[in-house]
C-alpha positions, 0 to 999 in steps of 0.5 A: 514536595517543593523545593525552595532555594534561597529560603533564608533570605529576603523573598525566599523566606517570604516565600516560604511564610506564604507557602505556610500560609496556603496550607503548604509546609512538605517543604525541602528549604535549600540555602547558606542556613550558617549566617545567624543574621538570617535565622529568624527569616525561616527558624519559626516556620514549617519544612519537611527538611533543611539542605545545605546550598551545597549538599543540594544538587546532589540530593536533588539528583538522587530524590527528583522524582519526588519533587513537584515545583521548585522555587528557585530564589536563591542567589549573590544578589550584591549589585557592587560585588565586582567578583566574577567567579561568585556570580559565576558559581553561585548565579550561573552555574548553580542555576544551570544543574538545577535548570537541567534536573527540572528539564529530566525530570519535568518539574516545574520551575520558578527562577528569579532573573531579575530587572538588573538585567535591563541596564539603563532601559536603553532598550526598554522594560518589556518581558518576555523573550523577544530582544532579550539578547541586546539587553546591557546589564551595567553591573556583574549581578546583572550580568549573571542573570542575562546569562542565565537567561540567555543560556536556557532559552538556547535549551532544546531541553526544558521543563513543561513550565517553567517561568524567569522572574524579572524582579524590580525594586522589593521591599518589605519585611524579613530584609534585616539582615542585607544591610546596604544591600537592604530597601532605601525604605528600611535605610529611611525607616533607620534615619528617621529614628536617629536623626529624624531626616532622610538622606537621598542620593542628588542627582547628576542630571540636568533633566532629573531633579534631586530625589526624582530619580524613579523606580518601580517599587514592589512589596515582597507580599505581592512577589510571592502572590504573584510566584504563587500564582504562576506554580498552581495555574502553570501559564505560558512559559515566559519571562515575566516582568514582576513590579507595579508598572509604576515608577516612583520617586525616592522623594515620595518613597521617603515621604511614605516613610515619614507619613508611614511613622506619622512624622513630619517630613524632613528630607536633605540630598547628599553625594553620590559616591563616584563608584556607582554615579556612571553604573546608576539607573535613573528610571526603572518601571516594569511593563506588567503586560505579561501578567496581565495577558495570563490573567493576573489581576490581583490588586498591587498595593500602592507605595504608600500602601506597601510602605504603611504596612511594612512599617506599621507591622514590621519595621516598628517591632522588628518584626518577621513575615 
């Protein structure tokens, strides 16, 4: 049996679709199963049970022994939140307990870190576990994930497997529900279809022009490939960067956008607000060597790959993966 936390949000109910898709429903789903914007990511697939995010940890204690892997996925993941006692119960110390019942019991574990943990890339985008401690996170999330990862690789206790994913910029179905917090993709899918224009941010440096600002833009089907891969092959227990290895511009994502709907690109820049201009990454991209080196070759979809089918088989009909 499997255990999936976070399963009724963006990638955890993703997870859960490809999960199905392997043949895979003896499922224990674990979240916030409360918020009705989030039914329609898990109401329609197939579990074995449905737990509370907070009756979990005490059923996971009592039944261990008949869980083979978890996929740890759930989290606060609001870059803006500036509450520290949610990220600290939710982030941290809900990660801990579940981290010290995998290593008593020796099952495998998946956790989501995240590339939040990089900060401004000061000290570069490179996975693994050397240098991970002069990493400075520049919002509370991140600080959360840090944390965590700091706090098991001090551990003497652990799992056989066990492996941090450093998730970069996701996107793709089954986000409906995350608002602002939602892909800059289906905030540019909105725009087209009310005012027939995207609006990005403009840029506050002299080296980076307006809508260069980069980022390395993964789709969410690639993320639960690549999830799914690490728990049936169980390489090297690492921190594993999971991106593209490609940084791209918000102009060319909005202009995949707009390409995606078969529309004529029509593209303004607007202010950034203040809150967030000193706190804001201008270059993220994954160094994907990790993956690499355990012999992950799958093909990553492109940008306009990515965004082609979210849009074209999502985003038009509001539909689920």
């Amino acid at each position: 049996m499997i255990v999936l936390t976070g399963a009724a949000g963006f990638i955890g109910s993703c997870m859960l679709s490809k999960l199905n898709g392997e043949g895979i429903d003896d499922i224990v789903i674990v979240d916030d199963f409360s918020r009705e914007d989030r039914k329609n990511n898990w109401i329609n697939k197939k579990f074995a049970l449905k737990k509370d995010r907070e009756d979990f940890i005490d059923w996971f204690k009592d039944n261990a022994s008949q869980i083979t892997g978890v996929f740890h996925l759930g989290a606060r993941s609001d870059t803006t939140l500036s509450d520290w006692n949610v990220f600290l119960k939710l982030n941290l110390n809900y990660s801990k307990q579940i981290w010290d019942i995998c290593s008593k019991y020796n099952i495998p574990l998946i956790y989501a870190s995240s590339a939040a943990t990089y900060g401004a890339g000061e000290n570069g985008y490179k996975d693994g576990t050397e240098g991970i401690d002069k990493l400075k996170p520049l919002n509370l999330y991140g600080r959360s994930k840090q944390e965590f990862d700091l706090w098991q690789l001090s551990q003497d206790k652990r799992p056989d497997f066990w492996a941090g994913l450093k998730f970069f910029n996701v996107y793709g179905p089954n986000e409906y529900h995350k608002n602002q917090m939602s892909s800059v993709i289906l905030h540019a899918f909105n725009q087209i279809n009310v005012q027939s224009k995207v609006s990005l941010f403009k840029s506050y440096r002299k080296d980076v022009a307006d809508g260069m600002q980069l980022r390395d833009f993964v789709y969410v089907k690639d993320v639960v490939d690549i999830m799914f891969y690490l728990m049936q092959n169980k390489p090297q227990s690492n921190i594993y960067n999971i991106g593209t290895g490609k940084a791209r511009s918000f102009y060319d994502l909005a202009v995949s956008t707009f390409d995606a709907m078969g529309i004529t690109p029509d593209i303004e820049f607007i202010p950034m607000p203040e809150y967030i201009r000193d706190k804001y990454q201008y270059f993220t991209q994954a160094d994907i060597s990790g993956l690499k080196n355990i012999g992950y070759g799958k093909k990553i979809h492109s940008l306009e790959e990515g965004v082609k089918d979210y849009v074209q088989n999502y985003l038009k009909e509001h539909l689920y993966y």
